[in-house]
gemmi code that builds the backbone of each chain (N, CA, C; Angstrom):
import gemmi

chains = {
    "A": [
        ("UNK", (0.847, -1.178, 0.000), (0.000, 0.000, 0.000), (0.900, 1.253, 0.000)),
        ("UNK", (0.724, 2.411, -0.671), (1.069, 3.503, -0.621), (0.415, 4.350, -0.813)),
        ("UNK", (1.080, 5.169, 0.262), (0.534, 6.965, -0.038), (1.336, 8.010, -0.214)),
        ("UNK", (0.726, 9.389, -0.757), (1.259, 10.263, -0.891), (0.625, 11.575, -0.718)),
        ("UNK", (1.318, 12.375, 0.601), (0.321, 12.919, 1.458), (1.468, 14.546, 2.089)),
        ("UNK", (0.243, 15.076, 2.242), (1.012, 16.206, 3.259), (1.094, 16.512, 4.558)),
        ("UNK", (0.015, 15.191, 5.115), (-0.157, 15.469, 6.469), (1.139, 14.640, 6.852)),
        ("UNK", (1.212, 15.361, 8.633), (1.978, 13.888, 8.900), (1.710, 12.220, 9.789)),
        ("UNK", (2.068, 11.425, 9.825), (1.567, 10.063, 10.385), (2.222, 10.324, 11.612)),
        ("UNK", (1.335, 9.031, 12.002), (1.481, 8.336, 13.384), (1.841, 6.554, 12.979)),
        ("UNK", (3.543, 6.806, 13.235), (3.673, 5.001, 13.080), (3.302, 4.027, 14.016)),
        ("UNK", (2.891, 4.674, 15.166), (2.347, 3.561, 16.081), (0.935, 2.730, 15.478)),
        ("UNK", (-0.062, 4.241, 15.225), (-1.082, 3.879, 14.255), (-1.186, 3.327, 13.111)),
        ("UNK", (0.098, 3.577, 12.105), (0.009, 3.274, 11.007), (0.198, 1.666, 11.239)),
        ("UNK", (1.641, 1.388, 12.099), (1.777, -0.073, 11.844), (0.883, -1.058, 12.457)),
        ("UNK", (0.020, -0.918, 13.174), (-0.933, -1.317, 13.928), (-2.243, -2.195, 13.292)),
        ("UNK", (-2.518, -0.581, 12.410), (-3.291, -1.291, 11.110), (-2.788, -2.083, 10.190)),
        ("UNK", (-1.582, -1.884, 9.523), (-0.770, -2.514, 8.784), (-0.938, -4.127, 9.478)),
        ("UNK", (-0.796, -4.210, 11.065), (-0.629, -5.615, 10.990), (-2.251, -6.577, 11.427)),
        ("UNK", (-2.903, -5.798, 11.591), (-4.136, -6.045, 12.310), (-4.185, -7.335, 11.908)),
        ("UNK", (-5.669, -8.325, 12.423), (-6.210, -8.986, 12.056), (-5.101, -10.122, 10.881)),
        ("UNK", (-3.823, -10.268, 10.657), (-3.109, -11.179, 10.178), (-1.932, -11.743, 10.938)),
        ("UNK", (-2.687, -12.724, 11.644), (-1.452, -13.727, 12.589), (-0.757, -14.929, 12.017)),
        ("UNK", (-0.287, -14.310, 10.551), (0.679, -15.071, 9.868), (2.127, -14.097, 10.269)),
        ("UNK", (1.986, -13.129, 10.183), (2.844, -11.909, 10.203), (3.531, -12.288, 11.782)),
        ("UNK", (4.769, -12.594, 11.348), (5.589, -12.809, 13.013), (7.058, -11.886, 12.983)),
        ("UNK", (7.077, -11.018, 12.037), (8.204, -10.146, 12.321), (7.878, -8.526, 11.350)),
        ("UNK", (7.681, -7.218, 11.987), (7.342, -6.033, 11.275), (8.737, -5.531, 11.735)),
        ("UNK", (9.283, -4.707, 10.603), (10.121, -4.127, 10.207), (9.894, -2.487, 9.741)),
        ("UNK", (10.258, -1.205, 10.524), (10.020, -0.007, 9.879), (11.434, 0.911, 9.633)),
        ("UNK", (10.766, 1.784, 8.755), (11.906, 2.954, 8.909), (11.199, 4.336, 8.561)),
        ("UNK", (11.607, 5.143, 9.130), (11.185, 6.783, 9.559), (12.406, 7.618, 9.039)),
        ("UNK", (12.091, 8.547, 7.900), (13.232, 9.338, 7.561), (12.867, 10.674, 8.049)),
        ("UNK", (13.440, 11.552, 8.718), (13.302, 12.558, 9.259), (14.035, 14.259, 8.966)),
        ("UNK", (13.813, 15.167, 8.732), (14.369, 16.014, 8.416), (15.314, 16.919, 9.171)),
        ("UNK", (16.800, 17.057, 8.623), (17.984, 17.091, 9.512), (17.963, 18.557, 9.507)),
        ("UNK", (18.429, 19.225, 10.511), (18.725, 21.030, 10.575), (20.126, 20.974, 9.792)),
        ("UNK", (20.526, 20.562, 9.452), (22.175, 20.205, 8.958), (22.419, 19.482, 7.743)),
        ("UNK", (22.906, 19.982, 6.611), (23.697, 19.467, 5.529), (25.159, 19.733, 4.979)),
        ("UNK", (26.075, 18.631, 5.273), (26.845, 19.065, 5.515), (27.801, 20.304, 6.432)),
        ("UNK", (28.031, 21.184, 6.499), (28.506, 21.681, 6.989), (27.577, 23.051, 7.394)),
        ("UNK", (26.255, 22.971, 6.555), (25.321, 24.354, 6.340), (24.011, 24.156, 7.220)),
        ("UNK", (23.805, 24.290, 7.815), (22.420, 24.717, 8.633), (21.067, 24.864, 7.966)),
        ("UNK", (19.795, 24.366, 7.809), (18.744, 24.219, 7.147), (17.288, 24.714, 8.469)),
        ("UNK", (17.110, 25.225, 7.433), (16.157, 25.753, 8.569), (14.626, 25.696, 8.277)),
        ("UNK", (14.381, 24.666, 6.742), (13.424, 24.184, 6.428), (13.439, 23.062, 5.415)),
        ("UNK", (11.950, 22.991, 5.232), (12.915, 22.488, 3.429), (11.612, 21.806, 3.028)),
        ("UNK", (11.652, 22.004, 1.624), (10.170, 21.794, 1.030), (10.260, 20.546, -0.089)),
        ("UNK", (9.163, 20.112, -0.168), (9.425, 18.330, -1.172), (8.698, 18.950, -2.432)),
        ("UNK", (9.297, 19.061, -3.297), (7.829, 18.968, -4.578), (7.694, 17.688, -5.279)),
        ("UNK", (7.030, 17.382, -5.541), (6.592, 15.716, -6.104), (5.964, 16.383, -7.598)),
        ("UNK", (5.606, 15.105, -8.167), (4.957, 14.709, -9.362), (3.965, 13.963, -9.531)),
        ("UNK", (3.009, 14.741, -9.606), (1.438, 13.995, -8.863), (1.154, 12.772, -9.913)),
        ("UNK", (1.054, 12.203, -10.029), (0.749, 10.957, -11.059), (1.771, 9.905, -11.352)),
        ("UNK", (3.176, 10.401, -11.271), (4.243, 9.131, -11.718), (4.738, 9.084, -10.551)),
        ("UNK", (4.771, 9.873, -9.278), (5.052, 9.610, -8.051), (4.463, 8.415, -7.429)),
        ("UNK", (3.024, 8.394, -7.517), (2.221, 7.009, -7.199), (2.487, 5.989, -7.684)),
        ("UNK", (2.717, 6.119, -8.919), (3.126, 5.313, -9.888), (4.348, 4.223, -9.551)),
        ("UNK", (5.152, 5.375, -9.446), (6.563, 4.975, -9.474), (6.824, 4.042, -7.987)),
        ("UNK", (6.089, 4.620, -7.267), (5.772, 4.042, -5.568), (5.032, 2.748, -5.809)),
        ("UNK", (4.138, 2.648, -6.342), (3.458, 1.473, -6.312), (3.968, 0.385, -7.102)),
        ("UNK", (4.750, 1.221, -8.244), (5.545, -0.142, -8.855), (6.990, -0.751, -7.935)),
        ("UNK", (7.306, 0.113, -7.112), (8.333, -0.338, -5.965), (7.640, -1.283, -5.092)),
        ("UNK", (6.629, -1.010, -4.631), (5.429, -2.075, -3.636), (5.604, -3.163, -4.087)),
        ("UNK", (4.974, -3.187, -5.557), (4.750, -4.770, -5.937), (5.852, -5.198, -6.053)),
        ("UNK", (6.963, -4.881, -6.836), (8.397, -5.362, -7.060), (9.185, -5.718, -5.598)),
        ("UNK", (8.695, -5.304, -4.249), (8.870, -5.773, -3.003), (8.232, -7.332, -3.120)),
        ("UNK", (6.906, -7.017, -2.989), (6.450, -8.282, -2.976), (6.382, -9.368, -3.543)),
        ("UNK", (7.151, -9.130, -4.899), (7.459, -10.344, -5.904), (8.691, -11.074, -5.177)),
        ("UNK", (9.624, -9.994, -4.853), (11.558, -10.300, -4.170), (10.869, -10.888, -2.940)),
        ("UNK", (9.963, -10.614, -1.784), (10.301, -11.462, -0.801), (8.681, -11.712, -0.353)),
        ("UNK", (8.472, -12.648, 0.637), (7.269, -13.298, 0.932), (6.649, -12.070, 1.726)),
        ("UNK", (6.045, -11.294, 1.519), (5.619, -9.878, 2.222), (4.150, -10.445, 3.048)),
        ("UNK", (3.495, -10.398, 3.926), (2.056, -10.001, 4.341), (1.612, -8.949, 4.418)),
        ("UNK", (2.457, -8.090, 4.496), (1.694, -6.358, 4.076), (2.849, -5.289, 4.119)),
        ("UNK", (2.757, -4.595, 3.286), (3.282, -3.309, 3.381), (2.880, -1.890, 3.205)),
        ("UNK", (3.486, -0.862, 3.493), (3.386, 0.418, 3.475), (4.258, 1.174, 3.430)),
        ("UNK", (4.056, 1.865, 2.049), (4.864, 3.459, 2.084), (4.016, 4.673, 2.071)),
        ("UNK", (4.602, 5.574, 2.975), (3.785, 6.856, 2.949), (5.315, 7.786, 2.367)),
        ("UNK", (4.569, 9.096, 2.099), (5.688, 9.957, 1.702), (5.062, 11.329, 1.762)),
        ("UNK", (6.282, 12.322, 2.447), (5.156, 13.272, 2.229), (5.578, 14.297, 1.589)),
        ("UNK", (5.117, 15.438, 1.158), (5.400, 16.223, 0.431), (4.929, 18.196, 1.091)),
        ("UNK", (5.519, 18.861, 0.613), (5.060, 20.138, 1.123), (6.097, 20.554, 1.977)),
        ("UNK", (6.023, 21.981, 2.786), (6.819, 22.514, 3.794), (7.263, 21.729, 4.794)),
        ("UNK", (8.542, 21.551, 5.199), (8.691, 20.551, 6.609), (9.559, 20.955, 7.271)),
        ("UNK", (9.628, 21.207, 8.355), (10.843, 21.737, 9.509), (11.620, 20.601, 9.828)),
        ("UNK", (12.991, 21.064, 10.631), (13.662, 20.255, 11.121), (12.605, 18.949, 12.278)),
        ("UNK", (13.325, 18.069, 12.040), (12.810, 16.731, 13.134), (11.186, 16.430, 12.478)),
        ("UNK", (10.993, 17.000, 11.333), (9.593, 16.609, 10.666), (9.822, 15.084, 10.294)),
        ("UNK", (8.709, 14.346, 10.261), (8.691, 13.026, 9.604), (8.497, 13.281, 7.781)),
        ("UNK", (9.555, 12.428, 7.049), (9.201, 12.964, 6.064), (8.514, 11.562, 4.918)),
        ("UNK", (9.361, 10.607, 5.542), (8.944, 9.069, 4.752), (9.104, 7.827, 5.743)),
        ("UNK", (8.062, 6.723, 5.515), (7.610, 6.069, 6.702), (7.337, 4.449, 5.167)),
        ("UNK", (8.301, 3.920, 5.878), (8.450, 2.265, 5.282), (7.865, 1.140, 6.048)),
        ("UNK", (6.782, 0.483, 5.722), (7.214, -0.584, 6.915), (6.759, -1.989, 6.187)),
        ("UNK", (7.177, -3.185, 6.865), (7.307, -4.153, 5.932), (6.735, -5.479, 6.810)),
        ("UNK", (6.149, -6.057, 6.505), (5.515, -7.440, 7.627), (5.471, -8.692, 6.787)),
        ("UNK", (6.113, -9.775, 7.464), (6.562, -11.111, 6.744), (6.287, -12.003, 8.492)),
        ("UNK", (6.186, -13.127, 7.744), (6.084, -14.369, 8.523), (7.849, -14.636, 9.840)),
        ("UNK", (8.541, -14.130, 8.472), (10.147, -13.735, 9.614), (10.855, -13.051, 9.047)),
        ("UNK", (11.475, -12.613, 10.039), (12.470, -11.117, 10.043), (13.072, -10.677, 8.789)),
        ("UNK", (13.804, -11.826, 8.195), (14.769, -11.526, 7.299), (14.030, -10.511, 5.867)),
        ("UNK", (13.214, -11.474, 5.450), (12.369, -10.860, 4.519), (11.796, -9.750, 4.630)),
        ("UNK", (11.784, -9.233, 5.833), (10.764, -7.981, 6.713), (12.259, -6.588, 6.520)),
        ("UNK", (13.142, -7.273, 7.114), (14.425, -6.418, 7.274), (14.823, -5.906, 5.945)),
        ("UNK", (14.900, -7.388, 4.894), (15.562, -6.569, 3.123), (14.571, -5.763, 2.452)),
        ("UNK", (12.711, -6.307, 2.801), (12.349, -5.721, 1.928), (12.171, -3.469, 2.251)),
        ("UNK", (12.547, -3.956, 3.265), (11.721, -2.481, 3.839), (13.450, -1.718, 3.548)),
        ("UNK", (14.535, -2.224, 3.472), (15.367, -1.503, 3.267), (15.817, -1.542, 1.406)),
        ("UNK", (15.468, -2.010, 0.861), (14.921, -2.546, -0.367), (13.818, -1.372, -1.002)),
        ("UNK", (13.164, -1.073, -0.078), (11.861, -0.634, -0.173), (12.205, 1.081, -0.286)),
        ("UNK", (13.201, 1.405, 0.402), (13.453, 2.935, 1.098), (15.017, 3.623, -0.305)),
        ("UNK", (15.983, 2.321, -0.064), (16.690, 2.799, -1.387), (16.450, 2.604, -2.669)),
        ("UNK", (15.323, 2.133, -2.983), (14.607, 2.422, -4.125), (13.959, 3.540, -4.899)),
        ("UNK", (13.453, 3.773, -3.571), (12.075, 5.156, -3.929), (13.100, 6.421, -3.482)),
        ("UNK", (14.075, 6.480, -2.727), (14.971, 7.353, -3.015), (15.752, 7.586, -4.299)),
        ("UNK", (15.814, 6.730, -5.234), (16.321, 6.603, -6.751), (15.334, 7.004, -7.691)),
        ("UNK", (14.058, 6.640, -7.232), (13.189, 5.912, -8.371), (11.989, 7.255, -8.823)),
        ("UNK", (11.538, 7.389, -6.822), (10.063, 8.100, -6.839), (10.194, 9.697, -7.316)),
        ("UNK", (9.833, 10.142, -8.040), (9.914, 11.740, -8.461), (9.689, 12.705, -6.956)),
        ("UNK", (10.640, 12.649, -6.294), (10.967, 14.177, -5.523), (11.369, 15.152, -5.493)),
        ("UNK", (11.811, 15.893, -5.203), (13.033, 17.121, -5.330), (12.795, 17.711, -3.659)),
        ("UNK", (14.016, 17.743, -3.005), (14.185, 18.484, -1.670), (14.303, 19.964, -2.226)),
        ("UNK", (14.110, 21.147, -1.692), (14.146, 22.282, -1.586), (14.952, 22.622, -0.183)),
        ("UNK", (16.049, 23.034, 0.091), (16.678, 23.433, 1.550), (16.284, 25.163, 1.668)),
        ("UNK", (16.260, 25.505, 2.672), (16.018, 26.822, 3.486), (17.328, 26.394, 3.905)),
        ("UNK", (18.181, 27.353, 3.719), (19.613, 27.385, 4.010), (19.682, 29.353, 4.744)),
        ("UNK", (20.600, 29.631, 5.730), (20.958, 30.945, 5.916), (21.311, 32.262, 4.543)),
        ("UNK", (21.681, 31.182, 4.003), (22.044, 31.536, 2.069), (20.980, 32.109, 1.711)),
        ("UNK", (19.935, 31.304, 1.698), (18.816, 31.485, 0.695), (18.704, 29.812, 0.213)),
        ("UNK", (17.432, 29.963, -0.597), (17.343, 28.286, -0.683), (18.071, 27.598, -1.907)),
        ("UNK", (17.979, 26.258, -1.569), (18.679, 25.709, -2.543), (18.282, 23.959, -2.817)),
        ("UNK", (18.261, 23.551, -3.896), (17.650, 22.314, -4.537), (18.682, 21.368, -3.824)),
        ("UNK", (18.500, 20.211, -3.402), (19.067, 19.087, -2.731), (20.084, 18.378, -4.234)),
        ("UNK", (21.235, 18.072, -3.964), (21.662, 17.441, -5.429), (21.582, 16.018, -5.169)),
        ("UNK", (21.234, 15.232, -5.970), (21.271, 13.317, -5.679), (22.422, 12.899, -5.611)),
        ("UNK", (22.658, 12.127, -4.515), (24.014, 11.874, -4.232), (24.177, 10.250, -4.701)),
        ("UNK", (25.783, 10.277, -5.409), (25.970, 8.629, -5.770), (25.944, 8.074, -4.643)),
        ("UNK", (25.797, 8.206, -3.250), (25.780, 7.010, -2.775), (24.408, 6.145, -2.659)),
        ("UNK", (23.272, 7.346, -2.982), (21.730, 6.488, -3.375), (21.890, 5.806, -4.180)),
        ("UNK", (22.378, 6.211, -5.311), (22.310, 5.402, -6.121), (23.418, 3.777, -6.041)),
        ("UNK", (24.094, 4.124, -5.422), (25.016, 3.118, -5.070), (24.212, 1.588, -4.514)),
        ("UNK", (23.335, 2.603, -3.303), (22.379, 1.630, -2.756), (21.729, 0.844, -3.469)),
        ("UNK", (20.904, 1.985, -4.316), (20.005, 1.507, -4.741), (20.545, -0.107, -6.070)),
        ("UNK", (21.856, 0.349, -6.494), (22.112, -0.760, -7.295), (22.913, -2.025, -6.721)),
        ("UNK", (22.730, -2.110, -5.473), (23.102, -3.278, -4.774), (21.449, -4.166, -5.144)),
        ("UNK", (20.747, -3.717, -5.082), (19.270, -4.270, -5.506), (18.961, -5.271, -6.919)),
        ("UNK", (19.791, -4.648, -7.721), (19.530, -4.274, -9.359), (19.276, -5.640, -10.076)),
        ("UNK", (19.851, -6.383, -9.078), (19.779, -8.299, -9.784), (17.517, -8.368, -9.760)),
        ("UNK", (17.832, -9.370, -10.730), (16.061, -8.844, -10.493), (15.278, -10.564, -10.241)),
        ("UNK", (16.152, -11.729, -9.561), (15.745, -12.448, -8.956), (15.063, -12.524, -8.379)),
        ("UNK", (14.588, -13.338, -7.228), (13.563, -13.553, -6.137), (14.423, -13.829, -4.828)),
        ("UNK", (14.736, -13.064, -3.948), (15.554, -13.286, -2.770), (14.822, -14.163, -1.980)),
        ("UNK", (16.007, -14.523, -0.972), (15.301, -15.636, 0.594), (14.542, -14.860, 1.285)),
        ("UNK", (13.705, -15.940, 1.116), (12.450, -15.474, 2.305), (12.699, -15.938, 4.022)),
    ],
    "B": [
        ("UNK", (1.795, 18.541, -27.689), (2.057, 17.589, -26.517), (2.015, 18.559, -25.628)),
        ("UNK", (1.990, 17.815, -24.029), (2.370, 18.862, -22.491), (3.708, 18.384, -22.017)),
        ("UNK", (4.203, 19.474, -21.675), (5.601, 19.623, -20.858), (6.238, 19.969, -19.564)),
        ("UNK", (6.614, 19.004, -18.634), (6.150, 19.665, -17.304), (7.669, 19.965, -17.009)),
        ("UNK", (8.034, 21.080, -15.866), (9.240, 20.986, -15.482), (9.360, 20.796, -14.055)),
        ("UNK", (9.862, 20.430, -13.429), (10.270, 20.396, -11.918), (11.636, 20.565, -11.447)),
        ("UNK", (11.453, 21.081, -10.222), (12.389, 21.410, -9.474), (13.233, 22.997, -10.006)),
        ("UNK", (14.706, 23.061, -10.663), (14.989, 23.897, -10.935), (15.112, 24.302, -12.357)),
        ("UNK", (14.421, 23.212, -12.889), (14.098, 23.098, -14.272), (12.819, 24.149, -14.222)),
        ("UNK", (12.018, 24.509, -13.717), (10.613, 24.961, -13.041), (11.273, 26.406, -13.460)),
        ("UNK", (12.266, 26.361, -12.050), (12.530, 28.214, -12.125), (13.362, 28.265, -13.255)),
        ("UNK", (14.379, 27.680, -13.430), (15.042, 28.209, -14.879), (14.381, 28.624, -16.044)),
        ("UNK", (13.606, 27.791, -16.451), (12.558, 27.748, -17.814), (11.401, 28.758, -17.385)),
        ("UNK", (11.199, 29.018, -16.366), (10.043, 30.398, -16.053), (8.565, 29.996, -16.109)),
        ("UNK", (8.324, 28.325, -16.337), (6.827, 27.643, -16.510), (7.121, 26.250, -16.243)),
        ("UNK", (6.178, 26.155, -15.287), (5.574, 24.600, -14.850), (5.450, 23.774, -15.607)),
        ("UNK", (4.538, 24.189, -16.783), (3.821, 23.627, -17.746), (3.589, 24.338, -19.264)),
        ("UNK", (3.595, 24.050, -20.113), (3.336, 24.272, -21.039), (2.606, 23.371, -22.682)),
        ("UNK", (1.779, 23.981, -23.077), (1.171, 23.082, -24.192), (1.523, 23.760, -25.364)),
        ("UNK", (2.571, 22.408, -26.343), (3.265, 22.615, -26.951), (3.049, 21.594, -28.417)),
        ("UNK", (3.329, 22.493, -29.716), (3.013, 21.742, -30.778), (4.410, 21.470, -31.520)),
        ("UNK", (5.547, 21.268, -31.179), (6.661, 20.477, -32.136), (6.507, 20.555, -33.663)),
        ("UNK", (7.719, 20.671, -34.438), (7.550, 20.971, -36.017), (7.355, 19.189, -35.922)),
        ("UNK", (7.243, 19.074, -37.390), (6.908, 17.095, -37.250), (8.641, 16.926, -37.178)),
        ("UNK", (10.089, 17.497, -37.243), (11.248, 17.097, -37.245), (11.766, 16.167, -36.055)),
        ("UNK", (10.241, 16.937, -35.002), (10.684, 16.607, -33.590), (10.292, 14.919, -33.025)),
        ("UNK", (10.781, 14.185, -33.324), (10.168, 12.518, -33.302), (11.057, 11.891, -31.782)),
        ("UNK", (12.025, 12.641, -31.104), (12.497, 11.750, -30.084), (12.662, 12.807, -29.319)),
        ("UNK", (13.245, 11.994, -27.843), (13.161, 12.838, -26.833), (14.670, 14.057, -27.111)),
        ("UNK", (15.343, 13.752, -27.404), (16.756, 14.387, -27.671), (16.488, 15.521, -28.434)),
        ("UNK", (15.516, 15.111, -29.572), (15.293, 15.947, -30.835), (14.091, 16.939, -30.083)),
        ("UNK", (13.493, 16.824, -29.197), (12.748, 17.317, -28.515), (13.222, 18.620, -27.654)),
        ("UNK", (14.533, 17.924, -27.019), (15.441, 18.754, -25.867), (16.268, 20.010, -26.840)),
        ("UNK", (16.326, 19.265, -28.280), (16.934, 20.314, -28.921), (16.221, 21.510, -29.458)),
        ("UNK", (15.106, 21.466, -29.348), (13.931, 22.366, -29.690), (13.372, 23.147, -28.634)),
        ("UNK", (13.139, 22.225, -27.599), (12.749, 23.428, -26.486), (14.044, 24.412, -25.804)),
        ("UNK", (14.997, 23.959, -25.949), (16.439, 24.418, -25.603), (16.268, 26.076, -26.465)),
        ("UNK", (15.810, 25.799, -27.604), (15.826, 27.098, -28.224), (14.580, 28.336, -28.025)),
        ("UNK", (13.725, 27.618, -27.011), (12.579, 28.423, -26.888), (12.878, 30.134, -26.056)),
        ("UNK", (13.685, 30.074, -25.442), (13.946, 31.284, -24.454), (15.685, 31.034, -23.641)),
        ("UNK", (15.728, 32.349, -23.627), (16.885, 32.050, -22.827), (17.264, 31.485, -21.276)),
        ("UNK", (15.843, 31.325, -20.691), (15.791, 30.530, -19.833), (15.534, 28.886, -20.023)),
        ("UNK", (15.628, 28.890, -20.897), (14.728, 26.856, -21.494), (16.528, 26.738, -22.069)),
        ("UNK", (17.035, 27.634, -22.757), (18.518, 27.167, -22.946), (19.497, 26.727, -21.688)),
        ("UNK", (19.063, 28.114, -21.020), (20.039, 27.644, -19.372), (19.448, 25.978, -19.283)),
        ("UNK", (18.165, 26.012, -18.814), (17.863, 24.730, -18.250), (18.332, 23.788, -18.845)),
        ("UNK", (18.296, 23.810, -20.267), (18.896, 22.153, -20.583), (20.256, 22.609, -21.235)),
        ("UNK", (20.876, 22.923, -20.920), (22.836, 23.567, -21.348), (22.756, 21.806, -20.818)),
        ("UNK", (22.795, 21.532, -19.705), (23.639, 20.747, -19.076), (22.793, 19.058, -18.828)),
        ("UNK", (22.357, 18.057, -20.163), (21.620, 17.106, -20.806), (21.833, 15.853, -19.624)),
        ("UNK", (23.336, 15.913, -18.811), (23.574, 15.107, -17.939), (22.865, 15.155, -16.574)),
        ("UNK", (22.476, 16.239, -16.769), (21.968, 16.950, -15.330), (20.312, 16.514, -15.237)),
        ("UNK", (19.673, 16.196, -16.405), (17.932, 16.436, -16.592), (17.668, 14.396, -16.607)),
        ("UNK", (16.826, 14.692, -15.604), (16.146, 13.221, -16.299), (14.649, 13.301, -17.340)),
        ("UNK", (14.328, 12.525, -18.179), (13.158, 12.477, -18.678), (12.041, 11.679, -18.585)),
        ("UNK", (10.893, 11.874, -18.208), (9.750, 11.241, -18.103), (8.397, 11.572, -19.498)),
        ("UNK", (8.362, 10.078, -20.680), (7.384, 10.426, -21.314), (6.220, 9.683, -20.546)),
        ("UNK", (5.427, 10.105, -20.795), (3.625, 9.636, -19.904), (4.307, 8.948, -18.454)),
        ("UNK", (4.495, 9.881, -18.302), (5.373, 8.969, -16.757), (5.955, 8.359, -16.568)),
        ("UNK", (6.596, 7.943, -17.620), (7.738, 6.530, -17.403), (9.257, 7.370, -17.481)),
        ("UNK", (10.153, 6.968, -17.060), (11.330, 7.359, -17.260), (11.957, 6.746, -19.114)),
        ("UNK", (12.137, 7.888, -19.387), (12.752, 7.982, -20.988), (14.460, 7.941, -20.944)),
        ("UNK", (14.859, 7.624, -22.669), (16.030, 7.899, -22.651), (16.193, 8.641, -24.049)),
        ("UNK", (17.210, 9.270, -24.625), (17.139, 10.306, -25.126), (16.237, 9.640, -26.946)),
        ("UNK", (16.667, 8.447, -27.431), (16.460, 8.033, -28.515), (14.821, 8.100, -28.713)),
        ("UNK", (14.261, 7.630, -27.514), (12.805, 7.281, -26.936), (12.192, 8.247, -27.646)),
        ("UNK", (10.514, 7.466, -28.484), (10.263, 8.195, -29.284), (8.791, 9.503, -28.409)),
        ("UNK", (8.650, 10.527, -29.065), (7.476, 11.618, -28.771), (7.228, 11.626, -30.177)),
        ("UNK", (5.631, 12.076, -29.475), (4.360, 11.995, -30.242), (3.748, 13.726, -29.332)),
        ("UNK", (2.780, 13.215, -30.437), (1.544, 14.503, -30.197), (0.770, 14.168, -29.428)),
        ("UNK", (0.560, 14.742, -27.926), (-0.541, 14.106, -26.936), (0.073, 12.953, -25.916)),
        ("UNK", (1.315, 13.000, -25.812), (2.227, 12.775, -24.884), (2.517, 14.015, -23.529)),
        ("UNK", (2.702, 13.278, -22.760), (3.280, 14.050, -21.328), (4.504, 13.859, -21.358)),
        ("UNK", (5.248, 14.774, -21.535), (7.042, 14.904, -21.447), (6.761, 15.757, -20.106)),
        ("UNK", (8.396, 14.883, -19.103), (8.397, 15.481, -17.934), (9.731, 16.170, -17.768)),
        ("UNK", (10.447, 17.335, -17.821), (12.188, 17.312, -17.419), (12.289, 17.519, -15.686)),
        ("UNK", (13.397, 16.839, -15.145), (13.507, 17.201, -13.869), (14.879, 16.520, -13.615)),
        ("UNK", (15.100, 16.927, -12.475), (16.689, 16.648, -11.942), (16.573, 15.437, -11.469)),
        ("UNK", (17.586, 14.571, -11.049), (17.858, 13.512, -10.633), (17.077, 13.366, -9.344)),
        ("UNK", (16.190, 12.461, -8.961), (15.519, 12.501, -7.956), (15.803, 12.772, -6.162)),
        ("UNK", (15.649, 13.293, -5.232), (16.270, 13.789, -3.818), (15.066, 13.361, -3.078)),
        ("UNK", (14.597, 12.586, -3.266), (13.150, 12.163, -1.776), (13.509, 11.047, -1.032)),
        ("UNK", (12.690, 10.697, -0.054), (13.164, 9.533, 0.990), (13.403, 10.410, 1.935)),
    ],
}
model = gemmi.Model(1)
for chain_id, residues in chains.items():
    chain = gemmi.Chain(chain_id)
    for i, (resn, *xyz) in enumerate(residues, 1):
        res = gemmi.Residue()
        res.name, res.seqid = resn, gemmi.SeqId(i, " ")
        for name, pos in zip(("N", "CA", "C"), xyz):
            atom = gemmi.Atom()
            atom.name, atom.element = name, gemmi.Element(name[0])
            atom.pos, atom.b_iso = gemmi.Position(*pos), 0.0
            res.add_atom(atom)
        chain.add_residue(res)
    model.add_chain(chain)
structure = gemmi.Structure()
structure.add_model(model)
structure.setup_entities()
């Protein structure tokens, strides 16, 4: 499941539902990306997401299923959000539920350096400067092509 | 066709969006970049630098050979920064 939203979540809530009512699910796995006052060496004092309303979903939901083909999933969720966000804001929320850990652990990290490559974002920084566009750094992409084999991993 | 820009492709080029009719010369995405490049001196800044832009036709990620049509969504934008 994915969304793409401006409010922000509650992962206690979110994963809760995520696991409800399925007692196959014996290991949930999350991750919370959060917005840093600090880049590099420069101070941020906001910072805004613009997305791409239509291939953003897109692009998210084709990461979902391509999770769930690679490992034995019982449910997942990506949220993402978009709009103005201050420091210590929640900005993207992964979480991943399998029968055991392992599968729970790759897909949700699987899940996060993907859509950092994949999903149409752009960071905006509030810098002391004045603002400035986030540049994509090779080491996402680095991540992201530790992935790139397009097998079916251990469940 | 429509043409969207994002990020600093947005402010460089001076429009979000635009609806755009191509001579018929214009059949790929490259041959595309070379045409809007000439529209203003802000659409030149934006695509000076071809390494820098990714492309999206109808939402899919393109590559430069990739063909355009009339009634296509061409997207330019920078290398993606979310997560």
């Amino acid at each position: 499941m994915i969304r793409v939203q401006r409010e922000d979540f509650d992962l206690g809530a979110e994963v809760k539902a995520l696991t409800a009512r399925n007692p196959r699910i014996g290991g949930l796995c999350s991750f919370v990306g959060l917005v840093r006052d600090m880049h590099g060496d420069d101070s941020v004092r906001a910072m805004t997401l613009e997305h791409y309303p239509g291939m953003t979903e897109k692009m998210l939901q084709r990461i979902d299923d391509e999770a769930h083909w690679r490992w034995p999933l019982e449910a997942s969720l990506v949220i993402h959000r978009h709009g103005r966000l201050d420091p210590g804001d929640q900005i993207v929320l992964v979480a991943t539920a399998s029968p055991h850990r392992q599968a729970a652990f790759e897909a949700c990290q699987f899940l996060i350096d993907w859509l950092k490559t994949q999903a149409p974002f752009w960071k905006k920084e509030e810098t002391p400067e004045g603002e400035r566009w986030v540049e994509a750094r090779e080491s996402d992409d680095a991540a992201a092509e530790r992935w790139a084999g397009t097998g079916k991993a251990a469940g | 066709m429509k043409v969207l820009y994002f990020a600093w492709l947005k402010t460089k080029t001076g429009v979000g969006e635009e609806e755009l009719s191509p001579p018929a010369g214009v059949a790929t995405v490259a041959q595309l970049l070379d045409w809007l490049e000439a529209r203003s001196p802000g659409h030149g800044e934006a695509l000076a630098d071809r390494h820098a832009i990714r492309i999206a036709v109808n939402q899919e990620y393109a590559r430069p050979g990739d063909p355009v049509k009339a009634g296509d969504e061409i997207a330019l934008f920078p290398p993606v920064t979310g997560g």
